[in-house]
Every structure is written in C-alpha cells, then in structure tokens.
C-alpha positions in Angstrom: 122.4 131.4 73.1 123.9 129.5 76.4 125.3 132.2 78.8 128.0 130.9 80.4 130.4 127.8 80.7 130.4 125.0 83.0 131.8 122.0 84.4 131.2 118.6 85.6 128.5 119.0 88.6 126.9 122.1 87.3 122.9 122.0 86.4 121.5 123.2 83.8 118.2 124.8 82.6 117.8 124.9 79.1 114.9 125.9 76.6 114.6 125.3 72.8 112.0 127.3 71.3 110.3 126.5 67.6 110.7 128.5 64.7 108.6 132.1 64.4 106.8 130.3 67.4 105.4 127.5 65.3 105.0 123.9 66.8 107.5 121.4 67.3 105.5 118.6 68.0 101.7 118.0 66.3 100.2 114.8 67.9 100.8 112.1 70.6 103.2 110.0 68.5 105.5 112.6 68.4 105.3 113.9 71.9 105.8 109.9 73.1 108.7 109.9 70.4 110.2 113.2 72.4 110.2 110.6 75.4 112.3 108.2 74.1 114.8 110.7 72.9 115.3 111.8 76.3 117.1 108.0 77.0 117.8 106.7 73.8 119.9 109.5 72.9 121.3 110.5 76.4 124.0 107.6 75.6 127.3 107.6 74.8 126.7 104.7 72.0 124.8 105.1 69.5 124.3 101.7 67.2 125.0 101.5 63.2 121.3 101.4 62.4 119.9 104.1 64.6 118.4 103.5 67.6 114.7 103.3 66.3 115.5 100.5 64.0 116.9 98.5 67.0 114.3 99.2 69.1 111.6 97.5 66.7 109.3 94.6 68.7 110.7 95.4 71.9 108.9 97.0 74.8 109.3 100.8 75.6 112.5 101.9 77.1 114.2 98.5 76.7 117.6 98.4 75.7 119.0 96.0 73.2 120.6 93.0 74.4 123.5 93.4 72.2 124.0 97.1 72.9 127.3 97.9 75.5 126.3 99.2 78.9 124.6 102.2 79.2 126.6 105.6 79.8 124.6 108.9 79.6 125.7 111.7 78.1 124.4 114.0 80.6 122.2 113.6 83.7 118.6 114.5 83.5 116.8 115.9 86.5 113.3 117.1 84.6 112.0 118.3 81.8 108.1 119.8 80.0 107.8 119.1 76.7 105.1 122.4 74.7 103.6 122.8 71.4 106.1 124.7 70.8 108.9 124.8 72.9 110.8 122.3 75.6 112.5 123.1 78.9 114.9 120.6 80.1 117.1 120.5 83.5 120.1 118.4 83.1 123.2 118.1 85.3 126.8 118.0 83.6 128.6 114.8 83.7 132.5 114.1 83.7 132.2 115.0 79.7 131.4 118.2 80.6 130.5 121.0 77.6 131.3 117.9 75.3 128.4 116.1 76.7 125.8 118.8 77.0 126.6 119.8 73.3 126.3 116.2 71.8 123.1 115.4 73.9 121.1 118.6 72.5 122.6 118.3 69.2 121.3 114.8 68.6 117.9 115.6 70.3 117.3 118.9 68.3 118.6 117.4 65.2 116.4 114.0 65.4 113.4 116.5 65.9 113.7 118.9 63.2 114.6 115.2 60.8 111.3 113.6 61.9 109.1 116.4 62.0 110.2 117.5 58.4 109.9 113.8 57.2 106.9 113.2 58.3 104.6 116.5 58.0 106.7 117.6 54.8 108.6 120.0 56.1 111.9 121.7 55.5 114.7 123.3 57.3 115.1 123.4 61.7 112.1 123.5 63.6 113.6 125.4 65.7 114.3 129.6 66.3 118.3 129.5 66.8 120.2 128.3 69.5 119.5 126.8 72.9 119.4 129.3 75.8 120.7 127.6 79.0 121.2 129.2 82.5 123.5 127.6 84.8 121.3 126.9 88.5 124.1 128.1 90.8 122.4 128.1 94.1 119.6 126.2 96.0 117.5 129.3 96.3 117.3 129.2 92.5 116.9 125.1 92.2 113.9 125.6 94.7 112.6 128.4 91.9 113.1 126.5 88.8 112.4 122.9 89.4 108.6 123.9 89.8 108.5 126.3 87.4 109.9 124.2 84.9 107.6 121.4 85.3 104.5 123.3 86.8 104.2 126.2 85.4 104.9 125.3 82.0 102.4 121.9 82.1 99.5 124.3 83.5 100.4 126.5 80.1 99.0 123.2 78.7 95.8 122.8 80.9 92.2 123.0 78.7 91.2 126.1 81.1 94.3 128.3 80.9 97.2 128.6 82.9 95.7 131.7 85.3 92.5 129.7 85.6 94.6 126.8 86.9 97.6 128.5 89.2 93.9 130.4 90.3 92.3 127.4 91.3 95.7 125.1 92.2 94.6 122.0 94.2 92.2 121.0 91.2 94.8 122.1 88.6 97.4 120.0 90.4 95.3 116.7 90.4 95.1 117.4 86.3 98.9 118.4 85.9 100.5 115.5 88.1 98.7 113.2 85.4 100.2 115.0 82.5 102.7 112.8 80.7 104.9 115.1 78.9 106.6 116.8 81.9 108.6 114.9 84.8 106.6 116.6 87.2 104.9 112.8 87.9 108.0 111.6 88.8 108.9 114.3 92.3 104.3 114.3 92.7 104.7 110.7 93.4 102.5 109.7 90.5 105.0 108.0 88.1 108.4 106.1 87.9 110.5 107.3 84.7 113.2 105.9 83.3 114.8 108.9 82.0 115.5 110.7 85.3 118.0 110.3 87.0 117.3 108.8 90.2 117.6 109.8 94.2 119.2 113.3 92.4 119.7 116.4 93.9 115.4 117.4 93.6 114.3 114.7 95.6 117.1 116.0 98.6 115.5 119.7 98.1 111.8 118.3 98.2 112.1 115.0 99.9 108.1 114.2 99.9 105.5 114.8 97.3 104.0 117.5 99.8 107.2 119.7 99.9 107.4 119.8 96.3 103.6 120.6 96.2 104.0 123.4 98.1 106.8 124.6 97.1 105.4 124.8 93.4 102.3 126.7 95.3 105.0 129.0 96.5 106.7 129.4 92.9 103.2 129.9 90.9 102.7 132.5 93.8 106.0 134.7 92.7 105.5 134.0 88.8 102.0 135.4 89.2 103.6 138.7 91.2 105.7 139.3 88.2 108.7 139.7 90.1 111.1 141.5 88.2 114.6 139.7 89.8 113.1 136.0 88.7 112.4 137.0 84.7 116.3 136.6 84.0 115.8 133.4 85.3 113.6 132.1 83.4 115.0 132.0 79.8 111.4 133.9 78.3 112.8 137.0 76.9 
C-alpha cells in the first residue's frame, strides 16, 4: 500500500512484488522490455497504436519523429529490476500523485498484459498494491540509493548475496556490469537514457568512489540487521 501523500519535489522509493512470490519476468527479452517501459511509458503522450508498434525498425530508445516533445510523467533517479519483484526511486514532478499513479499504472499494467500474453497466463502478476516510502532526509537517500541498486543486484549474483557483500570488491566488479539495475549509471560504467540526469544522487555521491563506498557502508548496516532501517526498506 503507499504510506503517505506527496507533492511535487518529493522522492520516492517504491517496490512491486509478484504474485505468491512467483516471477515477473522469465528471460532477457522481457527484462530488456522492463527497460524500455521505464522511458517509453514515463511520458505524458502516449500514441494511438501503442508505443511498441511505433517503435518497430528503429533503434533502442529512439523516439518517433512524429511523436510531440517528450514530458515525463515522473522523474526517475534508479531502479533493480528481480525475478520477482522491482524497486524503483522516482522523484514527483509538477503532476504530483496524478503522475506517480499514471506512471505505475501503465508500467504494472503493460507487465502483467505481456507476461500473460506471452507465457499464457491470467490475471496480475503482481501481489496487490505498490508500497512506496517517501525519502524525507539525506541520511535516508544516502541509505537507500545503494541499497536499492546494490543490495538488491547482489540478490541476483551466481554465488549468493552474503557470499558477495562478504567478498565486496570482486562482487562490485560483477554488479556494476549488471544491466537490469541503474547502479551502472552512478559506478561510472554506463550512460542510460531513462535516468534523469545531473539529479539529486550524483550531488550526494559526486564520484564513482563515494558511491562505492558508500554502498560498502550500507551493505555493512543491512548485514548488522539494524532494526531502525527495516521500516525503510519496504520488505515486510
């Protein structure tokens, strides 16, 4: 469920889990599909034919000629994309609720339409609602941005997350190179077009080396199991 309201300015962390814990994505095409929800759908237009059909023969990320100028819905700042669930960090635009609420609702809905298209599926993908947290200080922006996109892409490494937070440098050489998280993007590794650029993260961690450590710092707390930083993390 989201907790609380907000306005234009605010950031958001949000997490959208799949149904009884079952996947939401099965293979590559679908995870690079996730990808290009993230920009196609962060618009405020959204053309007669859908945006896949007008996309066909055209490079990735390119916009239609034809199509008006682009105004997002919402601003995203990061996002890991599981098996089974997403977490996404978005910041509120002039819109407000209106845009947040039109942005997920067109992602979650274009999901749960593929997946059951293509795999023979029925019914949402999805357990319920979103569950968002408004980020209302930097203390908690410096917590979330790497546990967002690191912790969360080391659940996804082939030895285990505690394996990898255990042995971080060479984890951090594998997860940097992941594709289905923005961590690339503040790492130094990778130029997206779906984030939102020179945004409030890269003024917190102004060099691939603060955000490094800082996400050092974070896996360091997670792995404490600190009892004041489990609200803040949407898990339970």
């Amino acid at each position: 469920m989201r907790v609380e309201p907000y306005g234009a300015g605010s950031i958001l962390h949000v997490i959208k889990r799949g149904a009884r814990g079952l996947e939401i994505v099965r293979d590559e095409r679908d995870r690079q599909r996730f990808l290009k929800l993230l920009y196609f759908l962060n618009d405020e237009y959204q053309g007669g034919n859908g945006w896949e059909r007008d996309m066909d023969g055209l490079p990735p990320f390119t916009r239609p000629k034809y199509w008006p100028a682009w105004h997002p819905l919402v601003d995203v700042l990061g996002w890991t994309l599981l098996s089974n669930h997403l977490h996404l960090l978005i910041r509120v635009r002039d819109e407000g609720e209106k845009g947040v609420s039109e942005f997920l609702h067109r992602l979650f809905r274009s999901m749960t339409g593929h997946f059951n298209e293509k795999y023979n599926e029925r019914g949402s993908i999805f357990q319920g609602p979103y569950k968002s947290r408004t980020v209302d200080n930097d203390d908690y922006l410096r917590y979330v941005v790497p546990y967002i996109m690191v912790k969360n892409t080391l659940e996804m490494h082939p030895d285990g997350f505690e394996k990898a937070a255990a042995n971080f440098d060479s984890a951090w050489k594998w997860a940097i190179q992941y594709p289905y998280s923005s961590l690339g993007v503040y790492a130094g590794e990778m130029v997206s077009p779906v984030v939102m650029k020179n945004n409030i993260i890269h003024e917190l961690f102004p060099t691939p080396r603060t955000f490094k450590e800082a996400s050092r710092d974070m896996l360091h707390a997670y792995r404490e199991k600190r009892k004041d930083l489990r609200a803040l993390q949407l898990e339970e």
